[in-house]
BAKE-365734 format. One line per 4 residues: number of its first residue (from 1); their letters; for each residue z negated, y, x negated of N, C-alpha, C. Coordinates in Angstrom, 3 decimals. Each point is the difference from the previous one (the first is absolute). Example, Ala and Ser with C-alpha at 12.3 -4.5 7.8 and 13.67 -1.06 7.14 Angstrom:
# BAKE-365734
1> as> -7.800,-5.690,-13.190,0.000,1.190,0.890,0.000,1.200,-0.900; 0.720,1.050,0.350,-0.060,1.190,-0.820,-0.730,1.090,0.770 $
# end
This chain:
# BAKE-365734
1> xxxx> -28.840,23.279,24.873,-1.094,-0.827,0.505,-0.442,0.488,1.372; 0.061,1.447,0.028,-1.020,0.301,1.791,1.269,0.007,0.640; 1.456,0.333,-0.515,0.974,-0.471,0.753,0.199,-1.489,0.899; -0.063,-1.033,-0.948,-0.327,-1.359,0.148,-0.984,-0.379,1.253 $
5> xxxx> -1.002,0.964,0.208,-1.209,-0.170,0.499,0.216,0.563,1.272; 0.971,1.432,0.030,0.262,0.543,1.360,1.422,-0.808,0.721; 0.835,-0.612,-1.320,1.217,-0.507,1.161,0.335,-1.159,-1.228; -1.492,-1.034,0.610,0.463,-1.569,-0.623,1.621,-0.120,-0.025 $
9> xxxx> 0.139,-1.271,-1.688,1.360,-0.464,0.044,0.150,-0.938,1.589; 0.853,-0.242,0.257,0.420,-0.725,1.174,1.078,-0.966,-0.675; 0.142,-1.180,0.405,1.445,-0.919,-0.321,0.789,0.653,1.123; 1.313,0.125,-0.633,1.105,0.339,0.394,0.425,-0.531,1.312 $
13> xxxx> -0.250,-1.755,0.031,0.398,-0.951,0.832,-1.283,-0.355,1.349; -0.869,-0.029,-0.771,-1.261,-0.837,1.046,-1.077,1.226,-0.041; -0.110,1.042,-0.207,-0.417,0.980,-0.096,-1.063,-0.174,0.079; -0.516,-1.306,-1.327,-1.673,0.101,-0.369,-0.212,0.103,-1.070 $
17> xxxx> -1.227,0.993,-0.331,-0.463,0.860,-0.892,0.149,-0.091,-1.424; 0.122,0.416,-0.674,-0.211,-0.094,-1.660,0.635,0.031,-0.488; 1.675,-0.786,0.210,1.283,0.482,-1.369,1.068,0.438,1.586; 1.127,0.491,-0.406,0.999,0.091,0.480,1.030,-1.022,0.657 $
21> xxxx> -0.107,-1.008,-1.566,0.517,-1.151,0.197,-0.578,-1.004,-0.238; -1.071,-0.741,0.965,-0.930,-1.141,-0.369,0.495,-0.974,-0.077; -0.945,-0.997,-0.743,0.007,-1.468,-0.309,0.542,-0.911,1.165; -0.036,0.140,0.745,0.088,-0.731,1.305,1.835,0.491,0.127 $
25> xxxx> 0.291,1.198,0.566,1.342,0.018,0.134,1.148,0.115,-0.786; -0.529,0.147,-1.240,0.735,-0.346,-1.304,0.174,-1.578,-0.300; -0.476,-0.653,0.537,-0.263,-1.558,-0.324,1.066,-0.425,1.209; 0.659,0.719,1.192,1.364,-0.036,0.991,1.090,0.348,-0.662 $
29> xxxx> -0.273,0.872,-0.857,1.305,0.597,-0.456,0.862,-0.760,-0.726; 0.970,-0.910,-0.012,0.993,-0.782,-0.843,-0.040,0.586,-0.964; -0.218,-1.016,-1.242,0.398,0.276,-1.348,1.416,-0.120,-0.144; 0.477,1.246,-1.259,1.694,-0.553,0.000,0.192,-0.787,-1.538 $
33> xxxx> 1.126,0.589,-0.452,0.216,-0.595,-1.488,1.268,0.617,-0.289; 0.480,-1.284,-0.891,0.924,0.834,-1.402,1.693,-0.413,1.159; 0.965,1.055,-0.246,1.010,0.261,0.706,1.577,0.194,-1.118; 0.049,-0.875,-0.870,0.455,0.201,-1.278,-0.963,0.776,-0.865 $
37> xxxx> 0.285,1.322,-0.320,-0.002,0.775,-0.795,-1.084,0.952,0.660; -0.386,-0.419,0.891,-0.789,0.897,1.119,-1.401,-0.239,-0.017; -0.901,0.110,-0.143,-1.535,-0.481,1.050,-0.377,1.218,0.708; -0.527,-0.973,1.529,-0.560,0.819,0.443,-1.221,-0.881,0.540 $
41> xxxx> -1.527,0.505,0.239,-1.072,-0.313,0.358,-0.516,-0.313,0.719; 0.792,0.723,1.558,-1.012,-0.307,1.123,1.616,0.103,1.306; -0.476,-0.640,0.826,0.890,0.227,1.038,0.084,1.427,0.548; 0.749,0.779,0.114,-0.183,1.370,0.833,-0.548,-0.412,1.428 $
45> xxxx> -1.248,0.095,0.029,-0.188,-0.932,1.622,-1.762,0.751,0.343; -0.209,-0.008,1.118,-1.446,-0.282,0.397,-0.595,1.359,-0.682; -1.234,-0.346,-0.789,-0.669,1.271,-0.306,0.836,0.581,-1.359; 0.634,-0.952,-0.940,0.522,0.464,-1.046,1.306,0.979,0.124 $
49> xxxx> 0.162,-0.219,1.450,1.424,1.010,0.372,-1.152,1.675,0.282; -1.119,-0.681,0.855,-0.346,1.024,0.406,-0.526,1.438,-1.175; -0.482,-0.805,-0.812,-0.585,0.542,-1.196,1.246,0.936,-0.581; 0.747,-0.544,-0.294,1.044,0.205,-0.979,0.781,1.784,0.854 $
53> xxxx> -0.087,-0.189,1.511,0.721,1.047,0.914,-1.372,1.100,-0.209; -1.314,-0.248,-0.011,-1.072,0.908,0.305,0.296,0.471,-1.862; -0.081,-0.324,-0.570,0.606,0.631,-1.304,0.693,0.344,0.092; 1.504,0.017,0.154,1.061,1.031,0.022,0.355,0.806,0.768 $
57> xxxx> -0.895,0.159,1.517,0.285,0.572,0.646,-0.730,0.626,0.607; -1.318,-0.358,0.049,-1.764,0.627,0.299,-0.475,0.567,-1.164; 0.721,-0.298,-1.279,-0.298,0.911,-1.272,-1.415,-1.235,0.106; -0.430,-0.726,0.088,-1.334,-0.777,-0.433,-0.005,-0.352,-1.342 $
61> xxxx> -0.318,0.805,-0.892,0.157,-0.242,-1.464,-1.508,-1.075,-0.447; -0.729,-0.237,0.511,-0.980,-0.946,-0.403,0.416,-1.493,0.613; 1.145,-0.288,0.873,0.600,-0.995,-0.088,0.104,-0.984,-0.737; 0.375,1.214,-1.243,0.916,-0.841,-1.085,-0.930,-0.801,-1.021 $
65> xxxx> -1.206,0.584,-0.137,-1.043,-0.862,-0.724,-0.002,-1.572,0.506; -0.253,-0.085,1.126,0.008,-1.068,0.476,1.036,-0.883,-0.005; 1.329,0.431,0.546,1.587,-0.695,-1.000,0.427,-0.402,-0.969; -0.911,0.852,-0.893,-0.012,-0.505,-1.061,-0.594,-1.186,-0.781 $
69> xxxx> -1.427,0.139,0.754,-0.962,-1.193,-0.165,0.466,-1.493,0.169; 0.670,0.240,1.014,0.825,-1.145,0.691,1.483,-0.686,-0.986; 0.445,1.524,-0.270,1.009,-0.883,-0.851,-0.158,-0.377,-1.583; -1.535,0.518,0.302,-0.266,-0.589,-1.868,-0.537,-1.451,0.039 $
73> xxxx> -0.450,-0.297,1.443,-0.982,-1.026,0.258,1.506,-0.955,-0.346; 1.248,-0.143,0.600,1.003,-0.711,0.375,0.711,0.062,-1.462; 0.304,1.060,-0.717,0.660,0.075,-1.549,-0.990,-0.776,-0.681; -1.431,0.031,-0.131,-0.747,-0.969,-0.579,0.671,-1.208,0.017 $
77> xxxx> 0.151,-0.632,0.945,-0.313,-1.260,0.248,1.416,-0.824,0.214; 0.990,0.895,-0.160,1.717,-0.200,-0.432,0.696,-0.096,-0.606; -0.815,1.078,-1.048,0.673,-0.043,-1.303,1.452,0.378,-0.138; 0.858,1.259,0.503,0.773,0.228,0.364,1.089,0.580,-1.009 $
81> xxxx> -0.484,0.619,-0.969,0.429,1.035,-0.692,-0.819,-0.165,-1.917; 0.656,0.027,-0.938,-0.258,0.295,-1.158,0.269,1.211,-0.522; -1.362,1.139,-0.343,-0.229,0.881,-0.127,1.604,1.154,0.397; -0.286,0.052,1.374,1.500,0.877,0.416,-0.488,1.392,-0.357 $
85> xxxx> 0.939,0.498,0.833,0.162,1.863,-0.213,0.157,0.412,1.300; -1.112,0.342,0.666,0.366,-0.086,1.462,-0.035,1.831,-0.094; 1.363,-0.071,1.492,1.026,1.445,-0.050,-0.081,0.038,1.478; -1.186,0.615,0.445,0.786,0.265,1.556,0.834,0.807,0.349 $
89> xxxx> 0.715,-0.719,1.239,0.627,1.089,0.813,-0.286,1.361,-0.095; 1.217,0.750,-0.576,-0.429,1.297,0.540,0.241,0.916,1.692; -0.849,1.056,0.303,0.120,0.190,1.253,0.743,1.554,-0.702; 0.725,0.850,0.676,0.839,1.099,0.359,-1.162,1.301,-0.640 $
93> xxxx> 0.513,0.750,-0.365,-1.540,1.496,-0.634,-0.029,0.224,1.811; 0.432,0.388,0.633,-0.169,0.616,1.157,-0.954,-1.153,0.876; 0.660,-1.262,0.350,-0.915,-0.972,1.064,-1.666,-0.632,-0.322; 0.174,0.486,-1.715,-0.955,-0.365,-0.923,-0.741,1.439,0.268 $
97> xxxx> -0.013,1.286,-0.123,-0.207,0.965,0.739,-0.517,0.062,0.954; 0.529,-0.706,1.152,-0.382,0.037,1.255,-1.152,-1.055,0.251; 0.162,-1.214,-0.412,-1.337,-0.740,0.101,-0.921,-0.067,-1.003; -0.041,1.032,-1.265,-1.354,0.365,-0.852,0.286,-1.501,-1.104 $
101> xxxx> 0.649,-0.662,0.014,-0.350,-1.533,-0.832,1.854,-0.938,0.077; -0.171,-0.596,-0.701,0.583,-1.036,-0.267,-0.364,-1.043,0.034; 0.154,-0.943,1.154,-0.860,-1.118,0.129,0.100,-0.946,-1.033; 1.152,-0.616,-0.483,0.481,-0.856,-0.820,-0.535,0.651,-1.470 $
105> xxxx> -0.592,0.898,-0.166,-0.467,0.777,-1.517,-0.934,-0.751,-0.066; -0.745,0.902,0.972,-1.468,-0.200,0.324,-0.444,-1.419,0.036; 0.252,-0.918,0.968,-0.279,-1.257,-0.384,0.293,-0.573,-1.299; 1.244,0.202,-0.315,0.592,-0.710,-1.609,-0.645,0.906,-0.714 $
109> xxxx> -0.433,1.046,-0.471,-1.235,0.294,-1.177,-1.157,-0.677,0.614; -0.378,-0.202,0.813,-1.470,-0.912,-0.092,0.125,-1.193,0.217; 1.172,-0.606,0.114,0.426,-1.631,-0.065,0.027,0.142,-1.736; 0.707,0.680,-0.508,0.389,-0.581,-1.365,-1.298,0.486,-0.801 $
113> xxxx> -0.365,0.754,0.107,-1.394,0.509,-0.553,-0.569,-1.297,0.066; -0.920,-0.087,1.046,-0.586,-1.798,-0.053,0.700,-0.760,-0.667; 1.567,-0.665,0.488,0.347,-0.988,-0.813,0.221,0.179,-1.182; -0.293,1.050,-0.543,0.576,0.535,-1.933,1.398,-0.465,0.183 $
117> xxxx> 0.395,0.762,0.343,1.806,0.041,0.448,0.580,1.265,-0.571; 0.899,0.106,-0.473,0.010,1.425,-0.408,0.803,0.901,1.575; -0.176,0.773,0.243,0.660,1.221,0.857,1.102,1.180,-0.268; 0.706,0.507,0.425,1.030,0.536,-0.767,0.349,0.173,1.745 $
121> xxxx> -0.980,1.655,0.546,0.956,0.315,1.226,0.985,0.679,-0.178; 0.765,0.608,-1.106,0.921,0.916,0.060,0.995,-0.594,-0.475; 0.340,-0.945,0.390,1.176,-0.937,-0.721,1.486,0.740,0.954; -0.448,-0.472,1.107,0.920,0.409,1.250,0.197,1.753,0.357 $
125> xxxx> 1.012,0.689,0.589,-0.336,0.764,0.783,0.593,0.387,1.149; -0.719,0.432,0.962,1.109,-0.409,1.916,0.619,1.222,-0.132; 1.546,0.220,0.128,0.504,1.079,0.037,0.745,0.151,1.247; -0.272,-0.585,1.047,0.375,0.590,1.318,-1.229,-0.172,1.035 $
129> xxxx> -0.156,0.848,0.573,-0.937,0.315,1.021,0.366,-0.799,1.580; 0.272,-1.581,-0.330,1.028,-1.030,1.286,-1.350,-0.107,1.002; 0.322,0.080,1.072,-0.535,-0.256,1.056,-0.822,-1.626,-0.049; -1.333,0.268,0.872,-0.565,-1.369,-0.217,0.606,-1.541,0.434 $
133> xxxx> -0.245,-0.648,-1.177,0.436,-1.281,0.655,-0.375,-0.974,1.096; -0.799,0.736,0.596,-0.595,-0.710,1.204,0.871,0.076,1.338; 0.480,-1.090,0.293,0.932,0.084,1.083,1.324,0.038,0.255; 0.157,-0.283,-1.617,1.611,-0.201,-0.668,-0.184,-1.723,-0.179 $
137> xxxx> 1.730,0.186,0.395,-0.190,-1.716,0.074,1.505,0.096,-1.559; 0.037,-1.420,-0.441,0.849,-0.750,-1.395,1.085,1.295,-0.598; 1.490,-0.172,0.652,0.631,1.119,-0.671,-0.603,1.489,0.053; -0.750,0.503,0.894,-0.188,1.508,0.373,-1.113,-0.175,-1.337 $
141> xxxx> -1.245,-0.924,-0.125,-0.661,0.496,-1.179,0.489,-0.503,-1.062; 0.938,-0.732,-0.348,0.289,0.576,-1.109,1.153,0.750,-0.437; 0.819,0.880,1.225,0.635,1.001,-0.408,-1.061,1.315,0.125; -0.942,0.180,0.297,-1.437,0.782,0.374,-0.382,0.648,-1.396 $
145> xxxx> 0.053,-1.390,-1.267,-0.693,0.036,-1.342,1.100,-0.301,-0.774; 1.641,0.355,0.199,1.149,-0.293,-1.289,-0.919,1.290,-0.810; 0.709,-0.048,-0.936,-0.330,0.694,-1.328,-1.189,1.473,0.032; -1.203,-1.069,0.605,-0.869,1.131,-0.026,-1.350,0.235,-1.021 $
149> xxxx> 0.058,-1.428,-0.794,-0.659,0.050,-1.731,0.845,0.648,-0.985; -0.432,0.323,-1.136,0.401,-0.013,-1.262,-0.834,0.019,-0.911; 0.004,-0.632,-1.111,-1.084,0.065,-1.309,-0.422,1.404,-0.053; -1.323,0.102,-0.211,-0.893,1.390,-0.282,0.563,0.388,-1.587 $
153> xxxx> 0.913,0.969,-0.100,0.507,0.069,-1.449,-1.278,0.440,-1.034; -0.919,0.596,0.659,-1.050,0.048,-1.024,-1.389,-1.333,-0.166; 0.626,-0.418,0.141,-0.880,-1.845,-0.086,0.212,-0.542,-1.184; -1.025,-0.270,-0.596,0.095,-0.345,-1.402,0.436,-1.778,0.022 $
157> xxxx> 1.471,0.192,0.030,0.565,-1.482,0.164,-0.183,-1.153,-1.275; 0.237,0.578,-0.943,-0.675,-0.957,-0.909,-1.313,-0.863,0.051; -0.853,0.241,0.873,-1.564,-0.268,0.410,0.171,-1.096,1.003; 1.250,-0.133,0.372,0.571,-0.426,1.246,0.911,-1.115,-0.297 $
161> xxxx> -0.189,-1.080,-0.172,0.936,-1.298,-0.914,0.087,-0.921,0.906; -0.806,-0.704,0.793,-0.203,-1.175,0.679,-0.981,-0.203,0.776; 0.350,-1.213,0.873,-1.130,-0.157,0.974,-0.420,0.792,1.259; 1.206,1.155,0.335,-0.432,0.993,0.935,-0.226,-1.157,1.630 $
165> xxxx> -1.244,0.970,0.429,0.395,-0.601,1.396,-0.192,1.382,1.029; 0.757,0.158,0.685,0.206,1.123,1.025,-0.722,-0.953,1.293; -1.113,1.244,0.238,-1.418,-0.014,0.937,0.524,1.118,1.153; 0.054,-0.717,0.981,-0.150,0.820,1.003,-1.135,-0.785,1.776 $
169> xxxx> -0.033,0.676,0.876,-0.989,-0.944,0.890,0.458,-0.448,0.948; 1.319,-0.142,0.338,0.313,-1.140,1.028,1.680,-0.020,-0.269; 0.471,-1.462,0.086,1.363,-0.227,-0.299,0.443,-0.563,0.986; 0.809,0.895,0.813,0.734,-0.062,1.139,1.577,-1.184,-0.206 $
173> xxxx> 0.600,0.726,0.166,1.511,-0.573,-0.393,0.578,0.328,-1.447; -0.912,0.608,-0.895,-0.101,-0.349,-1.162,0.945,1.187,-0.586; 0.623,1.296,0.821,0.880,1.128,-0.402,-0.618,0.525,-1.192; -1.337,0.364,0.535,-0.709,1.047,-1.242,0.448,-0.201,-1.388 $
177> xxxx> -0.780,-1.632,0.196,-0.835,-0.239,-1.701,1.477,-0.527,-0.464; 1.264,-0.335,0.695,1.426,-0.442,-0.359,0.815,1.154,-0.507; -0.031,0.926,0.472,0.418,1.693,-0.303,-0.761,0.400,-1.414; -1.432,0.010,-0.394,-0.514,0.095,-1.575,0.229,-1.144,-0.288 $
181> xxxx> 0.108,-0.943,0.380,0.792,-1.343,-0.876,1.387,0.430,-0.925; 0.624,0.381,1.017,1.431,0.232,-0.512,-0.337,1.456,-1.231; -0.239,0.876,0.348,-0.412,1.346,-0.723,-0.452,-0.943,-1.541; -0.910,-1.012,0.158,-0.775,-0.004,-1.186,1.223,-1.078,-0.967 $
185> xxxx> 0.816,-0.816,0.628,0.761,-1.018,-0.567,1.038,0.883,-0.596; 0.388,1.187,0.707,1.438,0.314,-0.096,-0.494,1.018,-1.914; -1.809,0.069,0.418,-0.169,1.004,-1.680,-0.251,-1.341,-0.884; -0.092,-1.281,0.403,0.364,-0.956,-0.883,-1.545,-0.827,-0.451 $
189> xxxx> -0.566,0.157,0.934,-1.462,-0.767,0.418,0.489,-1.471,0.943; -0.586,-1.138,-1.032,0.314,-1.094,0.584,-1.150,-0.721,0.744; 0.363,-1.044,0.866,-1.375,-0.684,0.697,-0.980,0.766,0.450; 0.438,0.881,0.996,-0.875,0.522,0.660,-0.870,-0.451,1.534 $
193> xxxx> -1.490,-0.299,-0.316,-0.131,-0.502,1.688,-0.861,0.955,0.667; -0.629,-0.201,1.164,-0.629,0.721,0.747,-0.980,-0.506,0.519; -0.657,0.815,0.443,-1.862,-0.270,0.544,0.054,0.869,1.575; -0.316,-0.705,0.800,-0.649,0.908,1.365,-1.327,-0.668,0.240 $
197> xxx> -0.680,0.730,1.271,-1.312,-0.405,0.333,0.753,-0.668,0.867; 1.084,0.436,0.951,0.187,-1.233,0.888,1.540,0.254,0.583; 0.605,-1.179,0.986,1.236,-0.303,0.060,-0.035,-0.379,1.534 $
# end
């Protein structure tokens, strides 16, 4: 609170007072939608890009409250999903290390929390430490992320039947969440889709 008071929230975009990401420049941001097997929420664009970089890369962990708000406001009113199993992305022990958080956790336990969704972060686990995907273009990322999931062997898979959707926060050219796609089909998990905040 006296934090709040010594260094007001600011919007990200129009840098006036009170949320990060206000009413006003969230109402620019293109809505997206369903991509087959895919949804994603918001255009990667404008303040929702900006938001999304000051979280993963300014460490702004009170971001995500607000991201979240947003994508419960939009799952409301879509109706997207029957009671899934949302699995985010996992990030590397070391890069996860280095920035204190897992963004894709963190939001997806307080996305699914609200939506009474069940959660299940340890489904996945990143077993190579690949360089960021930022700035990799089609073949380089996804030779970047070949075989760098595998099922968490201590995951209580029986708990684990249907309905998964793999959560992560922005779907680029689609390597990531296609790489635990394959990992999760090849242990014999069918119809799997995916959730981002944005695309």
């Amino acid at each position: 609170m006296i934090l709040d008071l010594l260094f007001p929230k600011q919007c990200l975009e129009c840098k006036k007072q009170g949320k990060y990401i206000c009413d006003s420049c969230i109402s620019k941001v293109t809505p997206c939608g369903k991509y087959g097997n895919n949804i994603s929420i918001f255009r990667y664009e404008g303040v929702m890009r900006k938001a999304i970089i000051s979280l993963k890369y300014k460490f702004a962990t009170d971001i995500a409250d607000e991201l979240v708000d947003l994508c419960v406001r939009k799952l409301n009113s879509n109706h997207c999903f029957l009671n899934p199993i949302l699995v985010p992305i996992p990030l590397h022990k070391h890069r996860e290390n280095w920035r204190g958080f897992n963004q894709a956790e963190i939001i997806g336990k307080k996305l699914a929390r609200i939506m009474d969704w069940e959660f299940v972060p340890d489904l996945l686990i990143r077993t190579k430490n690949t360089q960021p995907q930022v700035g990799l273009k089609g073949l380089a990322r996804r030779s970047n992320l070949s075989d760098v999931f595998c099922l968490n062997p201590s995951c209580n898979l029986s708990t684990v039947i249907n309905n998964l959707v793999l959560f992560d926060d922005v779907y680029t050219t689609g390597s990531t969440i296609n790489e635990a796609k394959k990992v999760l089909r090849d242990a014999g998990f069918r119809n799997i889709k995916s959730l981002t905040i944005a695309r």
